[in-house]
C-alpha positions in Angstrom: 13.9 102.5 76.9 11.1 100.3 76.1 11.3 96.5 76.2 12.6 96.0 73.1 14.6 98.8 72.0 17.3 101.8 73.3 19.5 103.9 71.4 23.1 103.4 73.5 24.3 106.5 71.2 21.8 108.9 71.9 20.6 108.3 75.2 21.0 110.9 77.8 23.5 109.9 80.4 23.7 112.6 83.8 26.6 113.1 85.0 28.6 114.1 88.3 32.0 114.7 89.3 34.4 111.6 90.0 35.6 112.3 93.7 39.0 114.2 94.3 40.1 110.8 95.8 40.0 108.7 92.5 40.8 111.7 90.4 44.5 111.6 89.1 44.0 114.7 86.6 41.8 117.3 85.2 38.3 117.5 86.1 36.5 114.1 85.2 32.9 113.3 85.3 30.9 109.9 85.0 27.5 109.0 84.4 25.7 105.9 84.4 22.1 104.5 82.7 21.2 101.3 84.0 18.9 99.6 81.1 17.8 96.9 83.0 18.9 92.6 82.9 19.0 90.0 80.6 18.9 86.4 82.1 20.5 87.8 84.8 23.1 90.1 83.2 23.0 93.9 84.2 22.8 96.1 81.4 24.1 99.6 81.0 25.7 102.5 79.8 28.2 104.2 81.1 30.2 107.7 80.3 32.7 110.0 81.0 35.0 112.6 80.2 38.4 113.6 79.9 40.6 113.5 82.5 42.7 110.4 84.6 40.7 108.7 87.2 41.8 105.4 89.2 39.2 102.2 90.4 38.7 99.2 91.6 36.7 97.2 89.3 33.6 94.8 89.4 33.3 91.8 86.7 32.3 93.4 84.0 32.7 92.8 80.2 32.2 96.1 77.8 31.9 97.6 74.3 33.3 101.1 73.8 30.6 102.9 71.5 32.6 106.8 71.5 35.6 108.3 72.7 39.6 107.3 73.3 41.4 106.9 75.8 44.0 104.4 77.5 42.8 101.6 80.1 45.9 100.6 82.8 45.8 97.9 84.7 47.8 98.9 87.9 48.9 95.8 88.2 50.0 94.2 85.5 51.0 97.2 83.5 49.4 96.0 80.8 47.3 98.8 78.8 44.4 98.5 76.4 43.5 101.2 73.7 39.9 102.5 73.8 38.5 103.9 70.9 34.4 102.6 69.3 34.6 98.8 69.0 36.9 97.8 71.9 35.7 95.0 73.2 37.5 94.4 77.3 36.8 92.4 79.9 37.3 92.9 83.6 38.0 90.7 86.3 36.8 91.9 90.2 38.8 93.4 92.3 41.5 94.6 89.5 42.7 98.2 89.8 42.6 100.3 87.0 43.8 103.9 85.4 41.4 105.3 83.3 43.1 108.1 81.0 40.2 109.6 78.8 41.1 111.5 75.8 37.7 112.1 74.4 34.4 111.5 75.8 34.2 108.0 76.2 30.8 105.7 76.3 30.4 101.8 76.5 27.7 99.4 76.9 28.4 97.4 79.8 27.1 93.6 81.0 27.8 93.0 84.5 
């Protein structure tokens, strides 16, 4: 990335396996690009692929660019579709489900 310019949709993202712990099903893997701040905001991008894997979640608000999948708030119950343009906040501390149909990336501010 240089100062001015990175292309969320083509830039390589590595990868490793989610741990057994927070796996629910199949085989998931995650990767993460930090691009930097702005005014204070961390910027990223974040990946992974199919499977069902649980977390806990920092404040984060994010932009799904590829993929579907279902968000589940253990909570609440309540469940957000994720498919490109998805725009979903999250509060601290909130549990979540992640099931991942397709490969799923989103730009992140946090």
């Amino acid at each position: 990335m240089n100062e001015r310019h990175v292309d969320v949709l083509g830039a390589a993202v590595p990868h490793e396996p989610v741990p057994a712990a927070d796996t629910l099903a199949g085989t998931p893997t995650t990767g993460v690009v930090e691009l930097g701040t702005f005014r204070g905001v961390e910027l990223g991008i974040w990946e992974i692929t199919p499977g069902v894997v649980r977390d806990v979640e920092a404040a984060e608000v994010f932009v799904v660019l590829e993929g579907e999948g279902t968000l589940r708030f253990v909570d609440s119950g309540e469940t957000v579709d994720l498919r490109p343009g998805a725009l979903v906040r999250l509060d601290a501390g909130e549990r979540t489900e992640w099931e991942i149909r397709s490969r799923l990336r989103k730009l992140y501010l946090t």
